[in-house]
Each structure stands twice: as structure tokens, then as C-alpha cells.
C-alpha positions as CSV (number, residue, x, y, z in Angstrom):
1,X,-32.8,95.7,-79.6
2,X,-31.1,94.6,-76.6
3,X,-27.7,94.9,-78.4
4,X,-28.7,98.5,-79.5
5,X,-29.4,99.3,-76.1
6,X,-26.0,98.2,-74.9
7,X,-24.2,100.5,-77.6
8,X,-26.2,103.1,-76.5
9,X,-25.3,103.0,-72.7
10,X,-21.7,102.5,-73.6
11,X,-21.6,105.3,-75.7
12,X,-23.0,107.5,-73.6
13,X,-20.3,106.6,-71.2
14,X,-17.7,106.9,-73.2
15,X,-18.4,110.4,-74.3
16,X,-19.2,111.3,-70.9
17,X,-16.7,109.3,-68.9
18,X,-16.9,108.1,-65.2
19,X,-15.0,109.5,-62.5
20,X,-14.3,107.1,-59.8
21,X,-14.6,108.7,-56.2
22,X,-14.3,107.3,-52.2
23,X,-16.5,105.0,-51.3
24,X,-17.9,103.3,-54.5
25,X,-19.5,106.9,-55.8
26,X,-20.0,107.5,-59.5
27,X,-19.7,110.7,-60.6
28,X,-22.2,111.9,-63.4
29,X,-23.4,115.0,-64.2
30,X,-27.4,115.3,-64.5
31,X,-27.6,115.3,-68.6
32,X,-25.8,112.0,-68.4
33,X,-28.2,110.4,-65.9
34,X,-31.1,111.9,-68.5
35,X,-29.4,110.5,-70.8
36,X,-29.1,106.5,-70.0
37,X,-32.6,106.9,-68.2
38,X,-32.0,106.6,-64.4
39,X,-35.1,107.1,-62.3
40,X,-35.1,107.6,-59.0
41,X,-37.9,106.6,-55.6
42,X,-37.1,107.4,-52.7
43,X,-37.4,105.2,-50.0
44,X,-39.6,105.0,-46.9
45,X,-39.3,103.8,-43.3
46,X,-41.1,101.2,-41.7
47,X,-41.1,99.9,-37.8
48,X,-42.2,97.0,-38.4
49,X,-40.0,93.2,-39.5
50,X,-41.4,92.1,-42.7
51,X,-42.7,95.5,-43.6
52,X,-46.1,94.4,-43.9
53,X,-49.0,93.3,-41.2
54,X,-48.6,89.4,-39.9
55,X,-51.5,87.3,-38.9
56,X,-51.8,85.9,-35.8
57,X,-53.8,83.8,-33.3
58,X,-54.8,84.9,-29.8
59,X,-53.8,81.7,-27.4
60,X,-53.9,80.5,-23.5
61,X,-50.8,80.8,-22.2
62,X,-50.3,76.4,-21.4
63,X,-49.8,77.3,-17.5
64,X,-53.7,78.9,-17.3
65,X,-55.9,76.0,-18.8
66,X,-57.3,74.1,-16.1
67,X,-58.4,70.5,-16.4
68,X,-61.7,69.9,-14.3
69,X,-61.9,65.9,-13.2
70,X,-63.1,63.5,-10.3
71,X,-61.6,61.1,-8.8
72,X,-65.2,59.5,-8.6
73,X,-66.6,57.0,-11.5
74,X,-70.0,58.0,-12.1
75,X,-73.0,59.2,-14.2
76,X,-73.2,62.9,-15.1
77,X,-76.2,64.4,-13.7
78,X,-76.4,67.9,-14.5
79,X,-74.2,70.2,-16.7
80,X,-74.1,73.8,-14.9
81,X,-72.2,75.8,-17.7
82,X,-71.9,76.2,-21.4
83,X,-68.8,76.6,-23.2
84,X,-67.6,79.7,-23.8
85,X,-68.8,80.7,-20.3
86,X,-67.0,82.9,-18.1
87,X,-67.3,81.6,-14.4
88,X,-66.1,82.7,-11.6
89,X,-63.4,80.6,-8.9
90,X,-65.7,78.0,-6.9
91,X,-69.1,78.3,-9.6
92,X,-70.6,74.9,-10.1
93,X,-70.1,73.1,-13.3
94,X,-71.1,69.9,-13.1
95,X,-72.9,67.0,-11.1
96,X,-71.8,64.1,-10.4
97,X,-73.7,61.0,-9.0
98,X,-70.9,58.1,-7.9
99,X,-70.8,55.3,-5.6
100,X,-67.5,55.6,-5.5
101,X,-68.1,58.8,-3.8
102,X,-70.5,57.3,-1.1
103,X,-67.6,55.0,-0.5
104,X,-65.2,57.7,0.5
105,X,-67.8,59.4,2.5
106,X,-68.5,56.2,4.6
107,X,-64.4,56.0,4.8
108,X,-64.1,59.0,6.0
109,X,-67.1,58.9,8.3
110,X,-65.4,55.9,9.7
111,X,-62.1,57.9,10.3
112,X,-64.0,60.5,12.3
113,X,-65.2,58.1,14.5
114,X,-61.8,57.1,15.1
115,X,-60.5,60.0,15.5
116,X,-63.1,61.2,17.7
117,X,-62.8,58.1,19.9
118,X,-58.7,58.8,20.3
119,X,-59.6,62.4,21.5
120,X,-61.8,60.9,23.8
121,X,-59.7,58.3,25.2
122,X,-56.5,61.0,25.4
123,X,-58.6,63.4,27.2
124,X,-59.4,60.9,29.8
125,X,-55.6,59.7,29.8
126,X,-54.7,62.9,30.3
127,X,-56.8,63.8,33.5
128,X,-55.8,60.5,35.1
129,X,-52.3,61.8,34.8
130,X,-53.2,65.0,36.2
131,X,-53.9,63.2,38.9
132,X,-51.2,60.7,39.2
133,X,-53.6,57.3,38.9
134,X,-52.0,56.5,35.6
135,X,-48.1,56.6,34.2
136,X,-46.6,58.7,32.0
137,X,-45.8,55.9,29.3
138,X,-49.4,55.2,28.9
139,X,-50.7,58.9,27.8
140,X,-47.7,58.7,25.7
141,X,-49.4,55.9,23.8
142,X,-52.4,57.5,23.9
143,X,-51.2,60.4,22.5
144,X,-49.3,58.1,19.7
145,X,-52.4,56.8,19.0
146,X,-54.3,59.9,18.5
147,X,-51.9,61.8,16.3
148,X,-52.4,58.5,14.0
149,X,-56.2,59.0,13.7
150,X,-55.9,63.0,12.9
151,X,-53.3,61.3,10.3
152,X,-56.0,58.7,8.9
153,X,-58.7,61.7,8.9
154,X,-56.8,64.3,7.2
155,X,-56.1,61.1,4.4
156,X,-59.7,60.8,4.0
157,X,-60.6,64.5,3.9
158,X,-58.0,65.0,1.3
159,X,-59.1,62.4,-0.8
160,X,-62.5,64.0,-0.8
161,X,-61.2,66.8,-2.0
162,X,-59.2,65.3,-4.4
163,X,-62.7,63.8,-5.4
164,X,-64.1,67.7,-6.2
165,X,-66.0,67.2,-2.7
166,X,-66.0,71.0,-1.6
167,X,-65.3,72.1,2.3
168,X,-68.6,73.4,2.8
169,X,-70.2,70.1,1.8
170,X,-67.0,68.2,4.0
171,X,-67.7,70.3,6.4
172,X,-71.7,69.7,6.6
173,X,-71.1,65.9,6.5
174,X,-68.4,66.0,9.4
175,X,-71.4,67.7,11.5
176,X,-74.3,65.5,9.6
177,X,-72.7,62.0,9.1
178,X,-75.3,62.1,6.2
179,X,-73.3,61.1,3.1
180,X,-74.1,63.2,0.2
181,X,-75.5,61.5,-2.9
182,X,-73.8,63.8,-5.5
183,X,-70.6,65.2,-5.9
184,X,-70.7,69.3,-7.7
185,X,-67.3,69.6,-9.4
186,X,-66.3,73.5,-9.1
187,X,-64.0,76.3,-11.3
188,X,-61.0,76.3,-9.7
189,X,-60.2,79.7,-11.2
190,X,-61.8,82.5,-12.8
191,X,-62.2,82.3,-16.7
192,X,-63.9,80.9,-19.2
193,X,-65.2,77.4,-20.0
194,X,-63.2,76.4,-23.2
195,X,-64.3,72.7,-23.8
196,X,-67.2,70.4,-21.7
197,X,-66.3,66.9,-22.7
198,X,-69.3,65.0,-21.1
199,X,-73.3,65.1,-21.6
200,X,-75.9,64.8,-19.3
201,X,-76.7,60.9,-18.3
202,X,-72.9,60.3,-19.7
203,X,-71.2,57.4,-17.6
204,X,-67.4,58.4,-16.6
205,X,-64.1,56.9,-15.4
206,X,-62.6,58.0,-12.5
207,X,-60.0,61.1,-13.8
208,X,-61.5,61.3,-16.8
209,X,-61.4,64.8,-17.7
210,X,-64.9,67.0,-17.4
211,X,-64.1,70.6,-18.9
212,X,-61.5,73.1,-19.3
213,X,-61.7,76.3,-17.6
214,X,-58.9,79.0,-19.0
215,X,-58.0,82.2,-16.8
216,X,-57.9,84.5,-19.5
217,X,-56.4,87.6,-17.6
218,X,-53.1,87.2,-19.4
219,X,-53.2,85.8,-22.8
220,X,-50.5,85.3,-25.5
221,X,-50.1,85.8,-29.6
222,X,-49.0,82.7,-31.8
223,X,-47.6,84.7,-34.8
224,X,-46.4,82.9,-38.5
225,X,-43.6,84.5,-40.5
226,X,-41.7,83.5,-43.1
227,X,-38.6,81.5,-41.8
228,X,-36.3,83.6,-42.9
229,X,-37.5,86.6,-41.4
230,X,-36.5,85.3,-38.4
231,X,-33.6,86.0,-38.2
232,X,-33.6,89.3,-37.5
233,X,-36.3,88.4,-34.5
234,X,-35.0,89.0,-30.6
235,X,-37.3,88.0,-27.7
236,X,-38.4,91.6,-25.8
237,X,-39.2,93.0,-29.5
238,X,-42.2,95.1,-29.3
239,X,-45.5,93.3,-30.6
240,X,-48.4,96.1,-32.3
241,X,-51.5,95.2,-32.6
242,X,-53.4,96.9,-35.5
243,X,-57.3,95.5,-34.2
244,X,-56.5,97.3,-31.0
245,X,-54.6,100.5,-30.8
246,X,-53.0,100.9,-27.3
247,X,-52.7,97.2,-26.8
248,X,-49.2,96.3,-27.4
249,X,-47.3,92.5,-26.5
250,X,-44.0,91.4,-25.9
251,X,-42.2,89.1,-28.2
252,X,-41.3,85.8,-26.0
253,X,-40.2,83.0,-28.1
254,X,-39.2,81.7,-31.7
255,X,-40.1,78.5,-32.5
256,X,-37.5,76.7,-34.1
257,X,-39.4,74.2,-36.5
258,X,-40.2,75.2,-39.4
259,X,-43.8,73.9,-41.5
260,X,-41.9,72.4,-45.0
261,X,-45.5,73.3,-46.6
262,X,-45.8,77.0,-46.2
263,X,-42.1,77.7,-44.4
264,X,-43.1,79.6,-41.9
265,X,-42.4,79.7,-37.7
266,X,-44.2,80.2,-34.9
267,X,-43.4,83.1,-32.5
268,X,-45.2,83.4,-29.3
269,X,-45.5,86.8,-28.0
270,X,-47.6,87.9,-24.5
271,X,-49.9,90.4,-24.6
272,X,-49.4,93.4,-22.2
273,X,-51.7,95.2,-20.3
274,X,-55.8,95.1,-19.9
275,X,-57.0,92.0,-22.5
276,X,-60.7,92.5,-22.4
277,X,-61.7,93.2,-25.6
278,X,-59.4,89.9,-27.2
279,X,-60.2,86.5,-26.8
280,X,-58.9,83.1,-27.5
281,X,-58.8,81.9,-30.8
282,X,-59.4,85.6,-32.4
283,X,-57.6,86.2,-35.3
284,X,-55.9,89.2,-35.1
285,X,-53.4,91.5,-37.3
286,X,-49.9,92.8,-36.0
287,X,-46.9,94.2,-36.4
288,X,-42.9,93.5,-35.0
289,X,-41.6,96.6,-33.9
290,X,-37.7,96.1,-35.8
291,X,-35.9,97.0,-32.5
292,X,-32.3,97.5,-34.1
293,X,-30.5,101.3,-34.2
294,X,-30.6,101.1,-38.4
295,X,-33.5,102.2,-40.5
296,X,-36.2,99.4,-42.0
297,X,-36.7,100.6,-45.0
298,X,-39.2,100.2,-47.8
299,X,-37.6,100.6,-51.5
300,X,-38.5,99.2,-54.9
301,X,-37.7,95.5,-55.6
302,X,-36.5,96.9,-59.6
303,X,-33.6,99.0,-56.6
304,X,-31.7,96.3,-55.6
305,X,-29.1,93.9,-57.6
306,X,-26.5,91.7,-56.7
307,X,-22.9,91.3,-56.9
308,X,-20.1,89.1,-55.4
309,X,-22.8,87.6,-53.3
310,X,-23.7,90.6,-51.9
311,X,-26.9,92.8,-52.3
312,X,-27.1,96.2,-52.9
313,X,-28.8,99.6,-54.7
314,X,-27.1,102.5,-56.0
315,X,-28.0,105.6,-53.6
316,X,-28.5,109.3,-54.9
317,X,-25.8,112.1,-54.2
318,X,-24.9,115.1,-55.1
319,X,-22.9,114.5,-57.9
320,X,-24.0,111.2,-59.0
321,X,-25.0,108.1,-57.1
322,X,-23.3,105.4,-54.6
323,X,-23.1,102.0,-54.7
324,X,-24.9,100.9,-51.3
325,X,-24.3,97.3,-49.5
326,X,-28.0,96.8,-47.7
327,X,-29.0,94.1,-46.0
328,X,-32.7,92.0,-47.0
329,X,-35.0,91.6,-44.4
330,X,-38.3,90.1,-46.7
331,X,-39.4,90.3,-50.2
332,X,-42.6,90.5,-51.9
333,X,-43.4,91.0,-55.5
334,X,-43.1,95.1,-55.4
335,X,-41.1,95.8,-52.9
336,X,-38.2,94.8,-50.8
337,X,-37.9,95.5,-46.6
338,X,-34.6,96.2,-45.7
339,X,-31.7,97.8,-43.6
340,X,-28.3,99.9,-44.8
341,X,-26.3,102.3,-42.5
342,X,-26.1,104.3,-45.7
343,X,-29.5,104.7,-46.6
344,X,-31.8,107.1,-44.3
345,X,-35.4,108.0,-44.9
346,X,-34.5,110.9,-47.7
347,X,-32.2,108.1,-49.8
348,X,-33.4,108.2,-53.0
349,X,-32.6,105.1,-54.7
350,X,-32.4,104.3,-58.3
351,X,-35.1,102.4,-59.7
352,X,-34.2,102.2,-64.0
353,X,-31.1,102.0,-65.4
354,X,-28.9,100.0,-63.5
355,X,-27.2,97.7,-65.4
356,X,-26.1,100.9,-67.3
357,X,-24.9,102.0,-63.2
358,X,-23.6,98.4,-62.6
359,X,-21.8,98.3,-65.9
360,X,-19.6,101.5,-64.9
361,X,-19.5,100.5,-61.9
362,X,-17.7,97.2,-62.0
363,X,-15.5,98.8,-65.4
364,X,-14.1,101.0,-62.7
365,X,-13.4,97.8,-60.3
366,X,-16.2,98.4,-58.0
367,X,-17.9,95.1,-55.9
368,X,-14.9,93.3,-56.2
């Protein structure tokens, strides 16, 4: 059958010859494209790589998760949030009972004192000079001996705070001298609460981390394609979301290794504008706008052949079709994604008989 349908084809072009024309165009006349069978799709634009919707992962950008710790070893005494909370900068999360922490306070209680005592001691120094009972040289050690106590009390108030002690509560002990019992470790930003690693009654280490709070006013896309897709990807392409019309992203980054099970990349991509209605971890479907001058275009995968290494389909014209170079962006099983500077949105492409096309092509010493 095959063999008859080889004889066929060639007689048909031999009783109907092929006229070679500029540019790799085969002239035939319509009852000689009835006649070996061509059909013809035409082909239809996309804006999008791939041609098709890619999943992807809503993420925290790395620079917006906050780690929540003490500097304290101590027993967890109350848990403030839940995860998946949103909290505001400075809302309690957590209490912490340490001795460690009545330590410090005593430290820094101690410091006070000193510093206090300097103050003192300078003030007096300084009105005895006023009055010329004492030399210059010893309000100069006075003063020496003050700025080192501020020094020493500033130390032990930043340590506190180090420690998750708030100002208010430094503050109140500075005017008290009552060391607190408890320690309440704070949000440092607005966001929400993404993990709580303790329990209530839970014993901890000193740094051990507590919770992580994300600021979730910007948020970015983790995307997977196909590796070799990628090419064609720029950072700045245009990111679509299709779960949220009028929320677009901005492509950022293409990773560069590639998963040997299911060879595919990561591309992270930033998400533009208000973010309300996404949030992390969401699974969400998008599209990469193509951002090149030539056409993506959608044609049947039966369209396109190769030859010499190169891929291409034979075009529709006037008087008979045109042996096309395009370039392959993706594949599936029906269709092919692609780009040509000679195919437009109207091409119509052949879709049947073409090794009949390729066969009178390359007998005229085309793709060579």
C-alpha cells in the first residue's frame, strides 16, 4: 500500500510538474494540491511561552521571613498566636519564663546604679570646678569615668533587647528596679505567623528559634517548566496570572538546576501590585507573556518536519505553498508552540501530505 501510495504522488507530479520559485515556493495549481491530498489549519497566536497554562507556587520572598528567638534559656509559658495568624509589628507571641533573664535584669540593675553614681559624682565635680576648689584634671576623670558607665549601661540594655525584653518593660524596670519574671517575645513586623516551633511548658535553649512571622506585602511565584523552554525565558518577562485577572508579576530569575526526574526549572517571578487575595503556599495557574517582536504561534504537530537539522512547515500562498524555517519553542502530543518571521496569525500551514511536498521539494534541491 505504501509503495502504491508513493507511485501515486510521483505521478501526479510528474504529470503536473513543479515549478521552482524564490524563496523555497512550490508552485502548484489547486487541482494538483486536491489531488495528492494536502490539507491545510491555519495557525493561531498565543502570548504566552509554552503555549499552555504553568503551575506555580505562591512563596516569601527569603529577605521577609523573620525568625522570632531569645537569647534567654527558659520554659515556654504561654503561646499568644496560632499559625497562620496575621499579627501586627510589636503583637505578643509568646512567654517566656528564664532565669537567665532575671540575670540580665540584676546586671543591668547593677549598671544603673553605676551609672547613676558617676552622674552623681560628675555633677558634684563639676560644681567644685565652677568654683575653683578642685583641678581641671580631676573632672576630667570624672567625666572619663562617667562616659564608661553610660557605655556599661547601654551594653546591658542592649542585651535585654537582644533578649526580646521590650522598651516599655526596660523602661518600667529602669524606674521600678523590680525585675520582671517573664520575658513576651514580640512580631517584629507585620504578617503572618508561618510556623510556632515550641508548646506550652516546652524547655528551650537560648537562640533557639520560637516562630516565624512572614511580611506578606510582597510575595513572589516559584514557577516549573520544562528545561528546555527556558531558553527563550528573559528576566522582566511579564508573568499572568489566570486565578486573578488584573494581578500580573514580573519574571526575576531562572534557576539553573535542573530536577533529572521530571526536567524541569524553577523560575521565580515577583508579584506586582495589591497581593491580598494570594497567599503563601497557594497553588496558582499562569502564563509567560513571550516578550520577543515574532509571533508564538500555535500549529498542528502533523505541520512540522525536519530537514538538514532544521525544522520547518510548508506555508500556504497564492500559488502553491513555501517551505518555512520556524523555530520550536515546546511540544505536546497535538500541537507544537512556535515562532517564524514568515508565519503571521492568517498562515495557513499544511497539515497532510507532506512528504508528497517534502518529496518535490528536495527533487528541486530545496533544504540543502
Amino acid at each position: 500500500m505504501k509503495s502504491l501510495s508513493l507511485l501515486f504522488i510521483c505521478t501526479v507530479l510528474l504529470l503536473s510538474p513543479v515549478i521552482e520559485a524564490a524563496d523555497n515556493h512550490l508552485q502548484l495549481a489547486p487541482e494538483q494540491i486536491d489531488a495528492l491530498g494536502i490539507q491545510t489549519q491555519a495557525s493561531t497566536a498565543v502570548d504566552e511561552i509554552g503555549g499552555r497554562t504553568l503551575p506555580a507556587r505562591v512563596r516569601i520572598p527569603p529577605d521577609q521571613n523573620h525568625t522570632v528567638t531569645s537569647q534567654f534559656a527558659g520554659r515556654i509559658a504561654a503561646i499568644r498566636v496560632v499559625e497562620g495568624q496575621h499579627v501586627e509589628a510589636g503583637q505578643a507571641l509568646i512567654e517566656l519564663n528564664s532565669p537567665g533573664l532575671l540575670q540580665q535584669q540584676r546586671e543591668y540593675l547593677d549598671a544603673l546604679n553605676q551609672q547613676q553614681l558617676a552622674q552623681a559624682d560628675y555633677d558634684r565635680d563639676h560644681t567644685l570646678f565652677a568654683a575653683g576648689i578642685i583641678p581641671e584634671r580631676r573632672l576630667l576623670n570624672t567625666r572619663v569615668r562617667l562616659q564608661a558607665a553610660r557605655a556599661a549601661l547601654a551594653e546591658q540594655e542592649q542585651l535585654l533587647s537582644l533578649g526580646g525584653v521590650h522598651e516599655d518593660a526596660i523602661a518600667r524596670l529602669r524606674e521600678t528596679h523590680r525585675p520582671l519574671a517573664s520575658v513576651t517575645l514580640h512580631a517584629p513586623v507585620t504578617g503572618i505567623v508561618t510556623d510556632l516551633m515550641p508548646t506550652a511548658g516546652q524547655s528551650v535553649e537560648a537562640g533557639e528559634g520560637l516562630a516565624q512571622v512572614a511580611a506578606v506585602d510582597t510575595l513572589w511565584l516559584e514557577i516549573r517548566l520544562a528545561a528546555e523552554q527556558a531558553r527563550e525565558l528573559k528576566p522582566g518577562m511579564q508573568i499572568r496570572l489566570n486565578d486573578a485577572p488584573g494581578l500580573d508579576g514580573t519574571l526575576l530569575s531562572i534557576g539553573q538546576r535542573v530536577d533529572p526526574a521530571t526536567n524541569t526549572l524553577s523560575l521565580w517571578a515577583r508579584l506586582d501590585g495589591a497581593t491580598g487575595g494570594m497567599r503563601p503556599g497557594q497553588l496558582v495557574n499562569v502564563r509567560i507573556a513571550s516578550g520577543t517582536h515574532e509571533k508564538t504561534l500555535s500549529i498542528p504537530a502533523d505541520a512540522v518536519f525536519q530537514q538538514g537539522g532544521e525544522e520547518y512547515v510548508f506555508v500556504r500562498s497564492d500559488t502553491g505553498f513555501v517551505a518555512t524555517r520556524v523555530r520550536v519553542l515546546s511540544r505536546d502530543n497535538d500541537s507544537v508552540t512556535l515562532q517564524s518571521a514568515g508565519l503571521g496569525t492568517d498562515s495557513r500551514v499544511a497539515i497532510s501530505g507532506i512528504a508528497a511536498l517534502k518529496a518535490a521539494w528536495l527533487g528541486m534541491g530545496g533544504g540543502e
